[in-house]
KOLVEXMAR-423827 format. One record per residue (C-alpha): residue number from 1; residue in one letter; x negated, y, z negated. Coordinates in nm, 2 decimals. Each point is the difference from the previous one (the first is absolute). Example, Ala and Ser with C-alpha at 12.3 -4.5 7.8 and 13.67 -1.06 7.14 Angstrom:
+-----+----+--------+--------+--------+
:   i : aa :      X :      Y :      Z :
+-----+----+--------+--------+--------+
:   1 :  a :  -1.23 :  -0.45 :  -0.78 :
:   2 :  s :  -0.14 :   0.34 :   0.07 :
+-----+----+--------+--------+--------+
// end
This chain:
+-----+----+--------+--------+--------+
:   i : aa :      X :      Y :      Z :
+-----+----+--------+--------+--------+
:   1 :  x :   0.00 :   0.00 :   0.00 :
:   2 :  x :  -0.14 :   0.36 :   0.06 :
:   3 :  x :  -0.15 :   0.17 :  -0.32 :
:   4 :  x :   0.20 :   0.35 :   0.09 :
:   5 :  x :  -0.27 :   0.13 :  -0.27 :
:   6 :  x :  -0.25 :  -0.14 :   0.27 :
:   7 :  x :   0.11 :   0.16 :   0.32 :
:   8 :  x :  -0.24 :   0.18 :   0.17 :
:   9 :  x :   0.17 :   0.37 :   0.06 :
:  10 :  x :   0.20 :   0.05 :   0.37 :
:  11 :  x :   0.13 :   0.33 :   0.05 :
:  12 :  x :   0.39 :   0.03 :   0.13 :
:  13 :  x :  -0.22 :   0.21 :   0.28 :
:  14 :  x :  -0.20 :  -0.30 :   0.11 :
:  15 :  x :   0.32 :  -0.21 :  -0.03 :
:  16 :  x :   0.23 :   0.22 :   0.28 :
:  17 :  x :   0.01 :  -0.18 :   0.33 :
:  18 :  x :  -0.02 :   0.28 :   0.33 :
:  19 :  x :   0.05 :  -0.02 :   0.31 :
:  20 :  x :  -0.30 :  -0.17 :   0.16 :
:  21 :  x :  -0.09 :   0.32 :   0.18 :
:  22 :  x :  -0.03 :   0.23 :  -0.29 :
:  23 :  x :  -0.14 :  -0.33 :  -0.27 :
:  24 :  x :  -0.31 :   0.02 :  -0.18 :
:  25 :  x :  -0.13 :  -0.35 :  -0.08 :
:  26 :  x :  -0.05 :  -0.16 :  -0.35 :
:  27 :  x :  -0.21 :   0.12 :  -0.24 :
:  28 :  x :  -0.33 :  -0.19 :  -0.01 :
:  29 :  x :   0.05 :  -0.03 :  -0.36 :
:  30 :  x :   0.24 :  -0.29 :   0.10 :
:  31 :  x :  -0.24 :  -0.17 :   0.16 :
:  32 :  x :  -0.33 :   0.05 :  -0.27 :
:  33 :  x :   0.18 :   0.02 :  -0.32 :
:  34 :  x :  -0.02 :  -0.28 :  -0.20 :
:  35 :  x :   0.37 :   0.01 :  -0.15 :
:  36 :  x :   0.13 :  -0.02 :   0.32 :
:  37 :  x :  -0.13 :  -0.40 :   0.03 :
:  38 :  x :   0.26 :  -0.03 :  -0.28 :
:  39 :  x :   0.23 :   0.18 :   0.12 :
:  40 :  x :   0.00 :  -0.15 :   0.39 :
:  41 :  x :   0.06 :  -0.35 :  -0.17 :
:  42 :  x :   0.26 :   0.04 :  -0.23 :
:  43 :  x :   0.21 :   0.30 :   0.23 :
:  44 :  x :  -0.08 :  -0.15 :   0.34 :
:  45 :  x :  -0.13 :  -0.38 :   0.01 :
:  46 :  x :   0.19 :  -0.12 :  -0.32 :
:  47 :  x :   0.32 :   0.16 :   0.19 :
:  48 :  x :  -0.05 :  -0.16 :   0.39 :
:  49 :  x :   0.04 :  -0.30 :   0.20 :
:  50 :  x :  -0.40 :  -0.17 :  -0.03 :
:  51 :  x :  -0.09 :  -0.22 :   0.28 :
:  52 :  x :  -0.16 :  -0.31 :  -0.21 :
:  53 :  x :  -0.05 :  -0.23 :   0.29 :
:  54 :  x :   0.12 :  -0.26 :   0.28 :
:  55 :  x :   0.24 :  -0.28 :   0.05 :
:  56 :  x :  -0.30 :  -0.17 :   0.14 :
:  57 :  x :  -0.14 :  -0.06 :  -0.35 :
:  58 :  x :   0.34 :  -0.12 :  -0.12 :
:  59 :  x :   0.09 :  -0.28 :   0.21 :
:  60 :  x :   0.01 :  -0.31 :  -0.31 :
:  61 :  x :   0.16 :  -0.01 :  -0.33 :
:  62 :  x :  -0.27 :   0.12 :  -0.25 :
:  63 :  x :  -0.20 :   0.17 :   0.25 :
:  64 :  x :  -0.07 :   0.37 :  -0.21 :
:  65 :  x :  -0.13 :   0.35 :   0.11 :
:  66 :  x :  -0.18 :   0.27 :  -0.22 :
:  67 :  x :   0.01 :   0.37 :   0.07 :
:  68 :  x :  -0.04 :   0.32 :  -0.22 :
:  69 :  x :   0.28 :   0.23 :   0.02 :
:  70 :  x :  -0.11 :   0.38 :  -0.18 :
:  71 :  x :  -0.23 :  -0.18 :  -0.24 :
:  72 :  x :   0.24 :  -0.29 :  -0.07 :
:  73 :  x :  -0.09 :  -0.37 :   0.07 :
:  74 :  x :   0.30 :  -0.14 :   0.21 :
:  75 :  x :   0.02 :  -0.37 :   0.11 :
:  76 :  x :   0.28 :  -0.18 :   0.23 :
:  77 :  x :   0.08 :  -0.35 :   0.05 :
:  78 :  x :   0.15 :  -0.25 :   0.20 :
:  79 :  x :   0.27 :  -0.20 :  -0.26 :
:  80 :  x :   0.07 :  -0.37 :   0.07 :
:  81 :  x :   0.37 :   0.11 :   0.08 :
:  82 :  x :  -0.19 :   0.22 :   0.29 :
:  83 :  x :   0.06 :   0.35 :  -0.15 :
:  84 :  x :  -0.26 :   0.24 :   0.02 :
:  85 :  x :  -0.04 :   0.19 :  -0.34 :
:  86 :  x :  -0.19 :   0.30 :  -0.13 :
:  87 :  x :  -0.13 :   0.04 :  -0.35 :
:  88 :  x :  -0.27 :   0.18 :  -0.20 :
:  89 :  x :  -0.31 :  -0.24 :   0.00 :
:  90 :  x :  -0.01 :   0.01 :  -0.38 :
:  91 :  x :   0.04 :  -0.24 :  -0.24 :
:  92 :  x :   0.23 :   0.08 :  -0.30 :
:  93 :  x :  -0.18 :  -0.10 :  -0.25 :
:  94 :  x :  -0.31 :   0.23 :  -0.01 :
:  95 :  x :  -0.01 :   0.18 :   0.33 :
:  96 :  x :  -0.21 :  -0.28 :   0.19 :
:  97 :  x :  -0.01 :  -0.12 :   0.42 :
:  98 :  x :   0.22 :  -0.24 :   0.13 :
:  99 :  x :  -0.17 :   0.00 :   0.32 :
: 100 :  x :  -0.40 :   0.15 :   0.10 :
: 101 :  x :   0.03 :  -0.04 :   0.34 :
: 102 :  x :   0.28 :  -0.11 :   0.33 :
: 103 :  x :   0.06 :  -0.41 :  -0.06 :
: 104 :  x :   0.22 :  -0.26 :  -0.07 :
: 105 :  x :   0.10 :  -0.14 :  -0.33 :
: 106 :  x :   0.32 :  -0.20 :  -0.13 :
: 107 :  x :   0.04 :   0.20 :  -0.28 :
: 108 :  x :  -0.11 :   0.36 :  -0.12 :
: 109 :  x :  -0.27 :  -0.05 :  -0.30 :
: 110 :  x :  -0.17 :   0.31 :  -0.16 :
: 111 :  x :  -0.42 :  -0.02 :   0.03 :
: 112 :  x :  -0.04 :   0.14 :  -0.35 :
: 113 :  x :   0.20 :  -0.24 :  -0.23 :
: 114 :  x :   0.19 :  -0.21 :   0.23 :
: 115 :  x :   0.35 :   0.07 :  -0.09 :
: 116 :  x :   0.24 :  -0.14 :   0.31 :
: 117 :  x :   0.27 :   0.10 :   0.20 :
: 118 :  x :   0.20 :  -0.16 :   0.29 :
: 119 :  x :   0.00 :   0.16 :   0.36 :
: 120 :  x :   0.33 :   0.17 :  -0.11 :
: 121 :  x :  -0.17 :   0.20 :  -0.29 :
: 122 :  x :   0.13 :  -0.17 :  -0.27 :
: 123 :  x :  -0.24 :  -0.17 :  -0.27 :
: 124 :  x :  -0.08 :  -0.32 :  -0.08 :
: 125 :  x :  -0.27 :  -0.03 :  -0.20 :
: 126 :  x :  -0.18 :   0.13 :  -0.28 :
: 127 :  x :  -0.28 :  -0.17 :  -0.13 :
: 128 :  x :  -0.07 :   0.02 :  -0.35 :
: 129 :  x :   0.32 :   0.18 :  -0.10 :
: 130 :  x :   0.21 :  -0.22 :  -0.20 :
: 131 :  x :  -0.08 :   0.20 :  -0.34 :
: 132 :  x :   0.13 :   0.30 :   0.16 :
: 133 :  x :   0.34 :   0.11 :  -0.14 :
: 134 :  x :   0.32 :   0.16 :   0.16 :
: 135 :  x :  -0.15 :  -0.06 :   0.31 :
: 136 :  x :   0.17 :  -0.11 :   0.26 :
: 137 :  x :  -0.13 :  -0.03 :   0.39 :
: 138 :  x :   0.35 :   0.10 :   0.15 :
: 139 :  x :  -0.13 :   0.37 :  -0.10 :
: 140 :  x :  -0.35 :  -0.03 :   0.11 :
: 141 :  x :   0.02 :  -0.04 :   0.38 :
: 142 :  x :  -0.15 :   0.15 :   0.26 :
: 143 :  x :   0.08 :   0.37 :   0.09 :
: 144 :  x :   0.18 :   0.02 :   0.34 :
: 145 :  x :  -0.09 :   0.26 :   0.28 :
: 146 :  x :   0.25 :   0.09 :   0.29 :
: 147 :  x :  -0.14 :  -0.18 :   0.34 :
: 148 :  x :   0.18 :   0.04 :   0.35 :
: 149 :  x :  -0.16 :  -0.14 :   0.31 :
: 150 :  x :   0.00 :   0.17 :   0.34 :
: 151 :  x :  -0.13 :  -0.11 :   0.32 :
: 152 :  x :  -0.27 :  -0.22 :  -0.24 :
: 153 :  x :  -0.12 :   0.22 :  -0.17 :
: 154 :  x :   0.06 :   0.03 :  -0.37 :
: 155 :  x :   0.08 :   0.26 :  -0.20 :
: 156 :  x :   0.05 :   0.06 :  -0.38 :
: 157 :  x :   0.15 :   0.32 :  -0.19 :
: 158 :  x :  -0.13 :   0.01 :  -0.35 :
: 159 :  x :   0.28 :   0.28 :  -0.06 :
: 160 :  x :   0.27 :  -0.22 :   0.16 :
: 161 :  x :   0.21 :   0.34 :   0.08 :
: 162 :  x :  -0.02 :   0.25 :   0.28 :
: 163 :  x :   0.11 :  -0.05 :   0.41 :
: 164 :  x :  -0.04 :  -0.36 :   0.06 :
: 165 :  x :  -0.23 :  -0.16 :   0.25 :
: 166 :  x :   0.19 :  -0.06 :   0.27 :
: 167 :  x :   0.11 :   0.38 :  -0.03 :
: 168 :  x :  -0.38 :   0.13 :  -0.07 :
: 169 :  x :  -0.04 :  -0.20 :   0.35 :
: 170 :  x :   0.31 :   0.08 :   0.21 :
: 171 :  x :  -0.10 :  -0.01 :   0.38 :
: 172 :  x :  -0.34 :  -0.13 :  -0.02 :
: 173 :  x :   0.10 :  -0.34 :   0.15 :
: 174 :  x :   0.19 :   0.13 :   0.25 :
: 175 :  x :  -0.23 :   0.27 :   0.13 :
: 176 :  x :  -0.25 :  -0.29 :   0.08 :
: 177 :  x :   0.17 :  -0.21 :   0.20 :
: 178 :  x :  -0.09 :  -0.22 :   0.20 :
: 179 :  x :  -0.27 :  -0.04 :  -0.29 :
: 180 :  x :   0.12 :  -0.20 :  -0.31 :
: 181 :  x :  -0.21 :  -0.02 :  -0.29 :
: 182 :  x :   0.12 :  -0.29 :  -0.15 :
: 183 :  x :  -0.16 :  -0.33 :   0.11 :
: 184 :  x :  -0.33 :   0.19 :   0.02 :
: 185 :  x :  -0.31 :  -0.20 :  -0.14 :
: 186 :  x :  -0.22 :   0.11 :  -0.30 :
: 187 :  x :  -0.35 :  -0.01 :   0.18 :
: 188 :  x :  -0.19 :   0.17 :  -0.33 :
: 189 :  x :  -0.06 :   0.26 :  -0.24 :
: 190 :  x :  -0.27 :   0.30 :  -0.01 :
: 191 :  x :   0.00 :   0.22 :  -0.31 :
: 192 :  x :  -0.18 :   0.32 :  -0.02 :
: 193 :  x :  -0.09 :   0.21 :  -0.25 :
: 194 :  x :  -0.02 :   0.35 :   0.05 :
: 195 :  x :  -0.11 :   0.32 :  -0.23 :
: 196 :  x :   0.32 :   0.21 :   0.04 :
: 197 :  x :   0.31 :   0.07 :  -0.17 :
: 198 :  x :   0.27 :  -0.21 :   0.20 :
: 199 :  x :   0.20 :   0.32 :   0.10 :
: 200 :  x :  -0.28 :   0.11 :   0.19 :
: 201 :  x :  -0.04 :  -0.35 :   0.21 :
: 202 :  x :   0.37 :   0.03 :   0.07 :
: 203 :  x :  -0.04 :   0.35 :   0.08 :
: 204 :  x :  -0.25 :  -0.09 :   0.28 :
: 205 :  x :   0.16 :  -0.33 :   0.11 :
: 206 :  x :   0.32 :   0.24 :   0.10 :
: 207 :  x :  -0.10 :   0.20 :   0.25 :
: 208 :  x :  -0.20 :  -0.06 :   0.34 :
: 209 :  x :  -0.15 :   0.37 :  -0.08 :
: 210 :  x :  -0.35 :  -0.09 :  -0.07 :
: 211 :  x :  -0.03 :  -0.30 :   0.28 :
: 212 :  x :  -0.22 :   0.16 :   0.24 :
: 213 :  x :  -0.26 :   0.09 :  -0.27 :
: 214 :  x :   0.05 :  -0.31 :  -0.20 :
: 215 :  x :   0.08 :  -0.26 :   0.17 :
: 216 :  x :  -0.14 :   0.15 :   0.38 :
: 217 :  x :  -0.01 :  -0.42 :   0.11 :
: 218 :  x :   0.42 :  -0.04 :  -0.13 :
: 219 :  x :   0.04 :   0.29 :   0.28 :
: 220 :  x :  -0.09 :  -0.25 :   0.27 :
: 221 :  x :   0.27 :  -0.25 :  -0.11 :
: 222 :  x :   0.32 :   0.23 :  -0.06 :
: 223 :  x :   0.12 :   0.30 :   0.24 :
: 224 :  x :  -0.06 :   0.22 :  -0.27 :
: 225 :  x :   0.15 :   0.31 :   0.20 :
: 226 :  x :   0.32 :  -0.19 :  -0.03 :
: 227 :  x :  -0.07 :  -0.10 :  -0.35 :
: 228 :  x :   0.33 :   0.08 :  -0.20 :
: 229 :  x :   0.16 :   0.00 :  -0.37 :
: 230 :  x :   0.36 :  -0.03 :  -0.07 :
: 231 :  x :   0.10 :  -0.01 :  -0.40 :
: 232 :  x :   0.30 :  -0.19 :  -0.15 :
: 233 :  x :   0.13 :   0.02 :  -0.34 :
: 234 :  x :  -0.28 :  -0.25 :  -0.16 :
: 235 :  x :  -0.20 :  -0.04 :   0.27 :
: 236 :  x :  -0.22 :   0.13 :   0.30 :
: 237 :  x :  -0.09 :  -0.12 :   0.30 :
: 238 :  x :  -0.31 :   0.11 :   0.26 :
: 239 :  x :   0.00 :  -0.15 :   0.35 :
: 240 :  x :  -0.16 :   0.00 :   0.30 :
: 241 :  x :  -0.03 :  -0.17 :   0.32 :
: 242 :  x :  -0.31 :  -0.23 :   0.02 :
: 243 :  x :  -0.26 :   0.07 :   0.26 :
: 244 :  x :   0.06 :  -0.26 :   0.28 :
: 245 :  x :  -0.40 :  -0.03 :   0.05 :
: 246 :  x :  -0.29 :  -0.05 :  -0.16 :
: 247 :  x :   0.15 :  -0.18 :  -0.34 :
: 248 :  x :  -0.01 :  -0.38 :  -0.10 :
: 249 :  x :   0.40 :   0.02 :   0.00 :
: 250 :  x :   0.06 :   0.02 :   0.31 :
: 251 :  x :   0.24 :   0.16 :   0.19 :
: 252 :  x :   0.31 :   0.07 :  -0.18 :
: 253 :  x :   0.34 :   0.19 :  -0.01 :
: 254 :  x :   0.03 :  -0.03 :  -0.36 :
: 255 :  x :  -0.13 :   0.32 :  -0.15 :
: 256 :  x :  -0.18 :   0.01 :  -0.35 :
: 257 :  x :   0.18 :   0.05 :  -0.32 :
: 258 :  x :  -0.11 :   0.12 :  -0.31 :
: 259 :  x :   0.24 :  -0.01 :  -0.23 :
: 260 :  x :  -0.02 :   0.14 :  -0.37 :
: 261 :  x :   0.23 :  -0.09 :  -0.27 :
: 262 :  x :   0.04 :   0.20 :  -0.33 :
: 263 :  x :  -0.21 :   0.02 :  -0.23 :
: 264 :  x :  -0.28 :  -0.26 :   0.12 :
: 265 :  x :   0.02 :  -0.24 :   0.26 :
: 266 :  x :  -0.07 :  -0.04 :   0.38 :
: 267 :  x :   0.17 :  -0.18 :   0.30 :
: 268 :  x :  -0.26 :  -0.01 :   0.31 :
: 269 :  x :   0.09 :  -0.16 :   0.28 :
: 270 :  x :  -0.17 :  -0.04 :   0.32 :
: 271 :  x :   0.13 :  -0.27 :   0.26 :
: 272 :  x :  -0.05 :  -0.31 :  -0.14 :
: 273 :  x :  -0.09 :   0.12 :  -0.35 :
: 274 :  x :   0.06 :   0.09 :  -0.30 :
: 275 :  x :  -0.18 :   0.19 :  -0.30 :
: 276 :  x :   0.12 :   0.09 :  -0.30 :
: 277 :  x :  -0.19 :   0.28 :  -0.25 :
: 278 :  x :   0.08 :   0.00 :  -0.35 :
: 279 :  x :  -0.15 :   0.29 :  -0.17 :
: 280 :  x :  -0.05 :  -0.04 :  -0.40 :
: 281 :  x :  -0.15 :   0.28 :  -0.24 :
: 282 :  x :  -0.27 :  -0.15 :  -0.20 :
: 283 :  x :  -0.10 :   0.33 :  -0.16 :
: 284 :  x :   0.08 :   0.39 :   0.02 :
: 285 :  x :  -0.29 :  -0.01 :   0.31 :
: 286 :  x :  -0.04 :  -0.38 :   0.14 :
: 287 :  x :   0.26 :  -0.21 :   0.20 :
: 288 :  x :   0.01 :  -0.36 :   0.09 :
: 289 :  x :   0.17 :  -0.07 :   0.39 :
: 290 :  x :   0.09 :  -0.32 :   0.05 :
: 291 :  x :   0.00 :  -0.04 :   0.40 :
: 292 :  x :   0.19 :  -0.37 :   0.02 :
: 293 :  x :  -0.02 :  -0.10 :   0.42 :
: 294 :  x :   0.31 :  -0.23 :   0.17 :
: 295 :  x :   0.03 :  -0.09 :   0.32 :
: 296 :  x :   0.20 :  -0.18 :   0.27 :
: 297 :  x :  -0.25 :  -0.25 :   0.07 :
: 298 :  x :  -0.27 :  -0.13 :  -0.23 :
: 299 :  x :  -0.16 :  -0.28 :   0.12 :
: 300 :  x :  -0.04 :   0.02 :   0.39 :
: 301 :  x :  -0.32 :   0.09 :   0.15 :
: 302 :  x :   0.06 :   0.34 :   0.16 :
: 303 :  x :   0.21 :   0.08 :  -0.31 :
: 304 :  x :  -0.34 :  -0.04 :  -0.21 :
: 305 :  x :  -0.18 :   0.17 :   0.21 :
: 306 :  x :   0.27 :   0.30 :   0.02 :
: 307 :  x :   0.04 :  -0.04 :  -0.37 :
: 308 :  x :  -0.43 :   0.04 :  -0.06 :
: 309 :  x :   0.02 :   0.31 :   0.19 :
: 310 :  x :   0.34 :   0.17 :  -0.18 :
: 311 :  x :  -0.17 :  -0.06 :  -0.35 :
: 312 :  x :  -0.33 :   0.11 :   0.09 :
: 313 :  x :   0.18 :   0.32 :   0.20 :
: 314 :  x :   0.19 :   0.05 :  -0.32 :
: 315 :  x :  -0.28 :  -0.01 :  -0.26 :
: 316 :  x :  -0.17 :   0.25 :   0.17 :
: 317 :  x :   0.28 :   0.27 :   0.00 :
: 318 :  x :   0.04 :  -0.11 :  -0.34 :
: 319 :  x :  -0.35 :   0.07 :  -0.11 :
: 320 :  x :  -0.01 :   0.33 :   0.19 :
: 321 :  x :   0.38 :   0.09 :  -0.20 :
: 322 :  x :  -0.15 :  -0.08 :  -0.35 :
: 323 :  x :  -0.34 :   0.18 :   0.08 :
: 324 :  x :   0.25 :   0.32 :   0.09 :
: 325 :  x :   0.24 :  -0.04 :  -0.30 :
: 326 :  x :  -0.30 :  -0.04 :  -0.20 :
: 327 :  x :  -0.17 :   0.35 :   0.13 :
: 328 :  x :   0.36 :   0.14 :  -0.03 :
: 329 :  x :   0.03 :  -0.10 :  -0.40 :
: 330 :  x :  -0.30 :   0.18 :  -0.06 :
: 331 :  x :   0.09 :   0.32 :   0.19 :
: 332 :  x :   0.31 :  -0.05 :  -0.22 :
: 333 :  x :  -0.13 :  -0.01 :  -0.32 :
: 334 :  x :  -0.24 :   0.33 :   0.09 :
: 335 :  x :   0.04 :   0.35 :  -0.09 :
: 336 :  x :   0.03 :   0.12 :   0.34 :
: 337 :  x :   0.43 :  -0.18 :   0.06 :
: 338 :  x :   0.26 :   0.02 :  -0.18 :
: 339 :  x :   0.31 :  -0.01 :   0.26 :
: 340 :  x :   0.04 :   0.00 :   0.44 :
: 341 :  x :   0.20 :   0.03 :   0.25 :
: 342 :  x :   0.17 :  -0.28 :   0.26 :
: 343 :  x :  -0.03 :  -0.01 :   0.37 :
: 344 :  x :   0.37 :  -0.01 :   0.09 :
: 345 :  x :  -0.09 :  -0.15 :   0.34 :
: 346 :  x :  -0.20 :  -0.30 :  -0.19 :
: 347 :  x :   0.05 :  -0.05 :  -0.37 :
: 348 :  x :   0.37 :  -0.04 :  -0.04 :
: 349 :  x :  -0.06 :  -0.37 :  -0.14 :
: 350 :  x :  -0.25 :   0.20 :  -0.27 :
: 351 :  x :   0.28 :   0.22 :  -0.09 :
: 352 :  x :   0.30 :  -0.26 :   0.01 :
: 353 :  x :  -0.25 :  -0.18 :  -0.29 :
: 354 :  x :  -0.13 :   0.23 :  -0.19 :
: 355 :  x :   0.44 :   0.14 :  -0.02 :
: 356 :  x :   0.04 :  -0.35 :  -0.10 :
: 357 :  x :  -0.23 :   0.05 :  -0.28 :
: 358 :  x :   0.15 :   0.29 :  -0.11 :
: 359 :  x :   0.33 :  -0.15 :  -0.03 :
: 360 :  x :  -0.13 :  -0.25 :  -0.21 :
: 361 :  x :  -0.23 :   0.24 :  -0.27 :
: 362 :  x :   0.32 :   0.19 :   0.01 :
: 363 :  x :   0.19 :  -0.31 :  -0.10 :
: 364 :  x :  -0.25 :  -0.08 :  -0.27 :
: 365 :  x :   0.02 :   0.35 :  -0.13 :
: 366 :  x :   0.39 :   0.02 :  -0.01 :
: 367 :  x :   0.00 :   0.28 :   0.25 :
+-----+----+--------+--------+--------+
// end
């Protein structure tokens, strides 16, 4: 719960949402403070659909999936009646881990004093209790978390209030068609670690303003002077047609898609593939992205050999973004910026987030 006591201080100033033309951007405080790590888990994370992982992972009963969800361990498992459930991985009796890593098990048992619990959350058993008194196991299950599915991918909602998925999504699935997300195949998982506030990797993940400078090599694949953003209620999207030569995709009439869901997450889709981002805050100035990579086909030749090229294309965009977001965090935190402007030809997906974010603080604050 937030510490009101705690709260860093937000002006009703900084809080007022303008028309994009005449908007200044947040204060960097937001992004360098330290109260504001608080502050983005409890008012934002704690209070949004998390993407925690794939169907993929979740095919038999017992099979189980770890994430972290604004500081809070979350595992969900496949029951032997074939529900998939959500709950905090920690053990009632004294905090510890039902599961340290993605496997298979036919019962939940914590790693720190074994306690056990069936694949529906309930608890079996406690070893070494029988002295205990006015105890009884009915009251010492495990604690649920809301979990809805969509197109594979799983999500869980720690709050377990607010628009639901389905609405936080509306029109997504539609506006790709003829591409379906669901059936895709989990291919693998690259986590990166960057030395920024996650506001300020979003910031630069929503807007194609810094491409040529950045990412000069990104240029050759999209038509970046047909490179738009459009902005829903929760969500963005940027798009552009790919370049029909001189890329390992071939050519294509399916543009590219970026699509950015509130607070945290990324949809990118390219023919054939997917990849999902999932940004988490692991201090007031570092980030963890989690980059997970699905595609159509995993296992043919020239589907390797397309799939080789895609990660190593991607990792090196990536490794240029965090460089950038990393330069960026420390002109953030320096004397010489407190606030900017938006390009209102470029930057709208900055400024539909960062209105976002205000929404939320102002929640948080009761304003």
């Amino acid at each position: 719960m937030i510490d009101r006591q705690q709260l860093p201080d937000v002006s009703p100033e900084d809080l007022r949402i303008l028309p994009i033309e005449r908007s200044e951007t947040i204060p960097s405080t937001w992004y360098t403070d330290s109260r504001f790590f608080d502050l983005d888990k409890e008012a934002v994370l704690s209070q949004s659909w998390q993407a925690v992982g794939h169907l993929s992972k979740l095919r038999n009963a017992g099979d189980q999936i770890i994430a972290s969800v604004a500081g809070n361990p979350i595992l969900v498992v496949k029951g032997q009646d074939g529900e998939l459930r959500a709950f905090y991985n920690v053990c009632k009796h004294r905090g510890g881990p039902l599961a340290l890593e993605d496997c298979n098990s036919k019962v939940l048992q914590c790693k720190y004093h074994g306690w056990t619990y069936l694949l529906d959350g309930s608890l079996r058993g406690t070893p070494k209790f029988d002295r205990t008194e006015l105890f009884d196991r009915k009251d010492y299950g495990l604690v649920s978390v809301p979990l809805k599915i969509w197109e594979d991918l799983a999500f869980v909602n720690l709050a377990g209030k607010g628009p639901s998925l389905e609405e936080m999504l509306k029109g997504i699935r539609e506006r790709i068609v003829p591409v379906s997300l669901a059936g895709k195949k989990f291919h693998r998982r690259m986590p990166y670690q960057v030395n920024a506030n996650w506001k300020v990797y979003v910031d630069n993940y929503l807007e194609g303003y810094h491409l040529p400078y950045v990412h000069p090599e990104l240029c050759n694949l999209l038509d970046y002077q047909n490179y738009v953003t459009e902005t829903f209620e929760y969500y963005s999207v940027q798009h552009s047609p790919i370049q029909r030569k001189g890329n390992f995709y071939g050519s294509s009439d399916t543009p590219a898609l970026y699509f950015f869901v509130w607070p945290n997450f990324m949809l990118n889709i390219l023919p054939g593939r997917l990849q999902t981002n999932m940004v988490i805050p692991t201090s007031h100035n570092s980030c963890t992205v989690l980059f997970d990579y699905y595609y159509d086909d995993v296992s043919s030749k020239k589907s390797r050999k397309i799939i080789e090229e895609d990660i190593r294309y991607s990792d090196r965009v990536q490794q240029e973004d965090a460089e950038i977001c990393e330069h960026v965090q420390k002109g953030l935190e320096s004397r010489a910026y407190h606030k900017g402007r938006f390009s209102v030809d470029m930057e709208h997906g900055v400024y539909h987030f960062q209105s976002l974010l205000k929404k939320a603080y102002g929640r948080a604050f009761g304003k």
